[in-house]
LOFIRO-543893 format. One record per residue (C-alpha): x, y, z; residue in three letters. Coordinates in steps of 0.2 Angstrom, whole numbers, padded with zeros to 4 digits. Each point is the difference from the previous one (the first is absolute). Example, Ala and Ser with C-alpha at 12.3 -4.5 7.8 and 13.67 -1.06 7.14 Angstrom:
BEGIN
<<0062, -0022, 0039>, ALA>
<<0006, 0017, -0003>, SER>
# end
This chain:
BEGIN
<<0000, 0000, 0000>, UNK>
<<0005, 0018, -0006>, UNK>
<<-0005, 0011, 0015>, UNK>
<<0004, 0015, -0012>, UNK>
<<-0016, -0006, -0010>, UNK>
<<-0008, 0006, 0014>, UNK>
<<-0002, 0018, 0000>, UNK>
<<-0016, 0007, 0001>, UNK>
<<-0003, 0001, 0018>, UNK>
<<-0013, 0016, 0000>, UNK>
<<-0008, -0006, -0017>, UNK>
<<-0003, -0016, 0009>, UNK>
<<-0002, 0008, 0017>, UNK>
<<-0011, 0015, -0008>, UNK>
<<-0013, -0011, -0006>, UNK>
<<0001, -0016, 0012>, UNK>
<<-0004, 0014, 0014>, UNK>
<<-0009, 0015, -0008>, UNK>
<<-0014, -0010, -0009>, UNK>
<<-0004, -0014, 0011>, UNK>
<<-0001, 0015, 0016>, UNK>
<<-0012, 0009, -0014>, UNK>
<<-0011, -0016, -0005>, UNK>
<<0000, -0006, 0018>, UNK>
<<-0006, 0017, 0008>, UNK>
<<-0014, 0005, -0012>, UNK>
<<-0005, -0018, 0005>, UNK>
<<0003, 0004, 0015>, UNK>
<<-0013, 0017, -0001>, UNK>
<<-0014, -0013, -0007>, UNK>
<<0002, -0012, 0011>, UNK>
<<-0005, 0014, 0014>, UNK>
<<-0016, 0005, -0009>, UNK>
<<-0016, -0005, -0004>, UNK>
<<0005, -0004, -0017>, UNK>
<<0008, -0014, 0008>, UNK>
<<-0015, -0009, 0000>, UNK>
<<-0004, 0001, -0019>, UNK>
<<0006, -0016, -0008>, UNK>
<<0007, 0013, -0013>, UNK>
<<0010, 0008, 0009>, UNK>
<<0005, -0014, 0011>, UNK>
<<0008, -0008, -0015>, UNK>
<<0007, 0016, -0006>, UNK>
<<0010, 0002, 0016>, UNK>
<<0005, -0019, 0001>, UNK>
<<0007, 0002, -0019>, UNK>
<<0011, 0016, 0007>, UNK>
<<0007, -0012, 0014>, UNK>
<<0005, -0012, -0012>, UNK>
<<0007, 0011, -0014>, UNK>
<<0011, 0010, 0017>, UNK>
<<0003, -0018, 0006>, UNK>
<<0008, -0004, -0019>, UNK>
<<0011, 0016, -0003>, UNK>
<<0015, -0005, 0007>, UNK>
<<0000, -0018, -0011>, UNK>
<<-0006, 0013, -0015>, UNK>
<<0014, 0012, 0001>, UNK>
<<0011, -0015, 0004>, UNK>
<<-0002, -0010, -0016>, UNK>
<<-0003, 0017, -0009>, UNK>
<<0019, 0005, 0003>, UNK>
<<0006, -0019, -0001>, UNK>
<<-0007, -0006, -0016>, UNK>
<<0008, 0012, -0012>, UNK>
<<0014, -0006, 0004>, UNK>
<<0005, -0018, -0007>, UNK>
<<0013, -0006, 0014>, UNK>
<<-0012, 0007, 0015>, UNK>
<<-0012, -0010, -0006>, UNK>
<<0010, -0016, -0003>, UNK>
<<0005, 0003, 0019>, UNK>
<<-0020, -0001, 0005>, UNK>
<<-0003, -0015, -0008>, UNK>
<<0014, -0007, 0007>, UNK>
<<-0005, 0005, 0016>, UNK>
<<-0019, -0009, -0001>, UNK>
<<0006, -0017, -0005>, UNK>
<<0017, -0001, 0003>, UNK>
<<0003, -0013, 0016>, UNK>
<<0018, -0008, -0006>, UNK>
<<0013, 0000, 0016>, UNK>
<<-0011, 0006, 0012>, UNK>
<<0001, -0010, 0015>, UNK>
<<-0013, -0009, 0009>, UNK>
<<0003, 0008, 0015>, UNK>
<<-0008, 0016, -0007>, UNK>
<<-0016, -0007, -0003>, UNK>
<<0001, -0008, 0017>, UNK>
<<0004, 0020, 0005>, UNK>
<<-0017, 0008, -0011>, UNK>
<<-0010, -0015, 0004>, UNK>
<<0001, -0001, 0020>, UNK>
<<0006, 0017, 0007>, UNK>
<<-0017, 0009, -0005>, UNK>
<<-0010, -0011, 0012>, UNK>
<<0015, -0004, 0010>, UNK>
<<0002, 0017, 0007>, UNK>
<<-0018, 0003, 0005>, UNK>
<<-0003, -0014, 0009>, UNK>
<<0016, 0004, 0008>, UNK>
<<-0008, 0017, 0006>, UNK>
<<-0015, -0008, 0004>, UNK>
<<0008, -0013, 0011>, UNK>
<<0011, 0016, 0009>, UNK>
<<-0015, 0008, 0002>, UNK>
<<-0007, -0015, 0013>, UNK>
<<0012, 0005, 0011>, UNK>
<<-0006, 0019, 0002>, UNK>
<<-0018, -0007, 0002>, UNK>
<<-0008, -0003, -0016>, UNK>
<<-0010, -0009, -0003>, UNK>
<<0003, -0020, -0008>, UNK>
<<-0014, 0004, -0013>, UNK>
<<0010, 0009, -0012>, UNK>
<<0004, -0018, -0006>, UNK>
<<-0016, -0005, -0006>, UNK>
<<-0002, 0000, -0020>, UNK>
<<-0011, 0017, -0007>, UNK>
<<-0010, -0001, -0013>, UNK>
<<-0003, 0015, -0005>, UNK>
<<0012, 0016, 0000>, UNK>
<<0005, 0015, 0011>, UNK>
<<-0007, 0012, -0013>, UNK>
<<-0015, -0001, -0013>, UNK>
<<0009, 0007, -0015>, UNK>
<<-0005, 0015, -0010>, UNK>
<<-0016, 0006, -0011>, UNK>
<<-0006, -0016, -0009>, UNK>
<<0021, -0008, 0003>, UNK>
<<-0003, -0012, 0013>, UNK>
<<0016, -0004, 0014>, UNK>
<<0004, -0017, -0008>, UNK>
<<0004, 0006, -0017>, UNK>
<<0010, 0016, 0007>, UNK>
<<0010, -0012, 0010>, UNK>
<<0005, -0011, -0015>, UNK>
<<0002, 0013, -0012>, UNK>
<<0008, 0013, 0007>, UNK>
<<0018, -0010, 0001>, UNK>
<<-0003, -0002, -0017>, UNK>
<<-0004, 0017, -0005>, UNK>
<<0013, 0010, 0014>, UNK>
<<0015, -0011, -0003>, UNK>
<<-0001, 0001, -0020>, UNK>
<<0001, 0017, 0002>, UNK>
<<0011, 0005, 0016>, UNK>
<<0014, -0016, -0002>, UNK>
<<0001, 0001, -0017>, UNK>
<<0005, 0015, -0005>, UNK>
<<-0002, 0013, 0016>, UNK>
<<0011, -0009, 0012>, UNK>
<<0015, 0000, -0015>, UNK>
<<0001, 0018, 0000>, UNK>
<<0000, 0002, 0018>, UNK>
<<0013, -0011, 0002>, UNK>
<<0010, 0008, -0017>, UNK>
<<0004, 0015, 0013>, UNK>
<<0004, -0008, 0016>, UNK>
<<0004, -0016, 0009>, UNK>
<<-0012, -0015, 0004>, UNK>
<<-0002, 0007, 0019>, UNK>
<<-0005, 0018, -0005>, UNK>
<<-0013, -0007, -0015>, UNK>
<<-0010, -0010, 0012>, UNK>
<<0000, 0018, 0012>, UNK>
<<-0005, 0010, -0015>, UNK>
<<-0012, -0013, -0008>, UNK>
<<-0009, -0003, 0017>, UNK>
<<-0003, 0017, 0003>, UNK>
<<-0006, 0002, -0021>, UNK>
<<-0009, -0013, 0002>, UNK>
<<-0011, 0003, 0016>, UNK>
<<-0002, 0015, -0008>, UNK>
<<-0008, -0007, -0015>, UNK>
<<-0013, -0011, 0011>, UNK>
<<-0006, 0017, 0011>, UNK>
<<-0015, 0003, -0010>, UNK>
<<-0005, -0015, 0002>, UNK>
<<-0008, 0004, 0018>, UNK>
<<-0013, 0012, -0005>, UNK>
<<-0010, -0016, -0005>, UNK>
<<-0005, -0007, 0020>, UNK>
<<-0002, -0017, -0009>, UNK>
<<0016, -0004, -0008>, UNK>
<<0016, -0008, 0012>, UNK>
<<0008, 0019, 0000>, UNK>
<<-0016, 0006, 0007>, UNK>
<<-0002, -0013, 0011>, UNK>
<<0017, 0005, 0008>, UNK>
<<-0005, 0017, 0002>, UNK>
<<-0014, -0003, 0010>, UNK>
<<0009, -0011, 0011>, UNK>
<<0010, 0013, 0006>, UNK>
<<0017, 0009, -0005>, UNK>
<<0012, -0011, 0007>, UNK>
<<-0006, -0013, -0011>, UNK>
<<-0001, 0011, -0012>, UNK>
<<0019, 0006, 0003>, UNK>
<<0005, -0020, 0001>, UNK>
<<-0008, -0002, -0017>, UNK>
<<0015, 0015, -0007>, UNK>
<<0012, -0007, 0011>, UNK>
<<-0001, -0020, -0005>, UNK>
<<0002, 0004, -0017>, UNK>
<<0017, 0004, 0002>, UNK>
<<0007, -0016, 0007>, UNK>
<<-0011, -0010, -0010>, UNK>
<<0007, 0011, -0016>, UNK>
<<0019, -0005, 0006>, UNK>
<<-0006, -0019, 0002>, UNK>
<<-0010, 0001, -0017>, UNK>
<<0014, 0008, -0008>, UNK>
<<0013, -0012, 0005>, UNK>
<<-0009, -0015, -0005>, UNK>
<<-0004, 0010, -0016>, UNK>
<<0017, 0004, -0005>, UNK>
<<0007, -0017, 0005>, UNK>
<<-0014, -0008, -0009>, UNK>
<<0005, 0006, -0015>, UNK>
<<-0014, 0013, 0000>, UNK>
<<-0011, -0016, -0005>, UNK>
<<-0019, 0008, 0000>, UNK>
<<-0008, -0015, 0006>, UNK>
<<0010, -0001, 0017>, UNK>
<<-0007, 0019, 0001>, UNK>
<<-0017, -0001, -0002>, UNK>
<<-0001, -0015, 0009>, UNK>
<<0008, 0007, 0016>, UNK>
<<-0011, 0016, 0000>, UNK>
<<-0016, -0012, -0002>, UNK>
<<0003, -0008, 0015>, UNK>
<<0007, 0013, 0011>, UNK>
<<-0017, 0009, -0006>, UNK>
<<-0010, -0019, 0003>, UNK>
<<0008, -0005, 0014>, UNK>
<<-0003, 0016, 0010>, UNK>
<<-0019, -0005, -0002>, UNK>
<<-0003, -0017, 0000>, UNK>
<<-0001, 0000, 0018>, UNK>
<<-0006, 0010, 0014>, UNK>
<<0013, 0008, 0002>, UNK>
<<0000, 0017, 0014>, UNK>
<<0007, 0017, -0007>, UNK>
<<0013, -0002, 0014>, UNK>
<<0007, -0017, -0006>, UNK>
<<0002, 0011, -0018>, UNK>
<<0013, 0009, 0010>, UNK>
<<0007, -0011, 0007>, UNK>
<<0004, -0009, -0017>, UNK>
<<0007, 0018, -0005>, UNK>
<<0011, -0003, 0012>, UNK>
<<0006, -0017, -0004>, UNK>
<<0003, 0007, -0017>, UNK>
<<0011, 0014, 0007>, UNK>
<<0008, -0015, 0007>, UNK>
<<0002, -0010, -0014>, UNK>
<<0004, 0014, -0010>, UNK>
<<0013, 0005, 0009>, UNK>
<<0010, -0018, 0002>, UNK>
<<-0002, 0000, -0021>, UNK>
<<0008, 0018, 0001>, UNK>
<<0014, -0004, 0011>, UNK>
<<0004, -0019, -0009>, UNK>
<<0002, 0009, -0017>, UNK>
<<0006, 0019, 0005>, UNK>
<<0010, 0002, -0018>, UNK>
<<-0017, -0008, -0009>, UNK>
<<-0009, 0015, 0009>, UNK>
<<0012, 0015, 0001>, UNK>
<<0012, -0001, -0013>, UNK>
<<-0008, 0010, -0017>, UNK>
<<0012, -0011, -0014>, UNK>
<<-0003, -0017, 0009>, UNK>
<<-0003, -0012, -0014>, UNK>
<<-0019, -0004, 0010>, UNK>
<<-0004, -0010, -0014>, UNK>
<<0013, -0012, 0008>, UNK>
<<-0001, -0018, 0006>, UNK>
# end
């Protein structure tokens, strides 16, 4: 990969952020009106959080596509699965879940209650408009991470080292989701309403879980698959059980933990800017 290739930053980041924030909040203006409940303009505003949802992936594959060896590079990415190592799917496969019923299992000790174990059925939040949870949940991995880890997080990381990009791209990146929390029924909103130091955990997880994604990313060859997968199941795994808000941060913290052992194990993978991170 050509890093250089990667240099439109505020044409990616100008649309990625401007026209999601401008679809999302005139949503956002129906969604607290009585046009809300016209199937019309229920739909309309639904369409507008898909379209914002999209313009990262769009502006991605809009700045990648022209250009013959980029997009050799993404299809590579999507099906390419030669020398990785079985431990990595171990890795995406198990940590998710791992880590929550972790938390959950911490949490006993402070009080909580055992019942956080139990399977649920249905979700945290109901989704938004006529977009029900389930289909957010599956299809936003999808939609993000063919956007974000295709072509945003490249020209992040053509200015600075690993460490720094997973700073800058957390911060970006919770940025991008704020809007979201004008709807009370989606998982931002949900946050929000819990009060605002889940709300602040929500900010702050994404930045150790950015320097585990990251690492894996890189070191996986920046394989898609391993990508969407491992943001699926961080996103399904934080609702498939009954899980309290607290537990969630205490999961942040184990991140921070793990986050910081990864950090430490691989220092010149993280901190130096002309370390060959595609290396074995």
């Amino acid at each position: 990969m050509k890093l250089e290739k990667y240099r439109h930053p505020f044409i990616f980041y100008g649309v990625a952020i401007l026209v999601p924030w401008a679809f999302w909040f005139i949503a956002g203006a129906i969604s607290k009106s009585a046009l809300w409940e016209e199937q019309n303009w229920l739909i309309l505003a639904s369409i507008l959080v898909i379209l914002g949802s999209a313009a990262p992936m769009a502006v991605a594959f809009a700045l990648i596509f022209p250009d013959r060896e980029m997009r050799k590079e993404l299809i590579s990415a999507c099906i390419n699965f030669r020398d990785i190592h079985w431990k990595w799917w171990a890795f995406h496969l198990l940590f998710p879940t791992a880590s929550i019923l972790a938390a959950m299992a911490i949490s006993l000790l402070f009080g909580y209650s055992p019942g956080q174990f139990r399977i649920n059925t249905g979700l945290s939040f109901s989704g938004i408009g006529i977009l029900p949870s389930w289909l957010i949940i599956f299809a936003a991995p999808i939609i993000e991470e063919f956007g974000w880890h295709t072509y945003g997080i490249h020209c992040v990381r053509r200015r600075f080292n690993l460490f720094t990009t997973c700073f800058v791209f957390g911060l970006i990146w919770a940025f991008w989701h704020a809007p979201l929390a004008v709807f009370g029924s989606s998982y931002q909103g949900q946050v929000v309403e819990i009060g605002p130091l889940h709300s602040a955990n929500f900010v702050i997880s994404l930045i150790p879980y950015l320097i585990i994604d990251n690492w894996a990313y890189y070191r996986t060859k920046r394989n898609m698959f391993f990508q969407v997968i491992f943001h699926l199941l961080c996103n399904f795994s934080n609702e498939i059980f009954f899980t309290h808000p607290d537990a969630k941060i205490i999961q942040t913290l184990i991140f921070i933990a793990f986050a910081a052992v990864v950090v430490i194990k691989d220092k010149k993978y993280f901190f130096d800017k002309n370390y060959e991170w595609e290396s074995k």
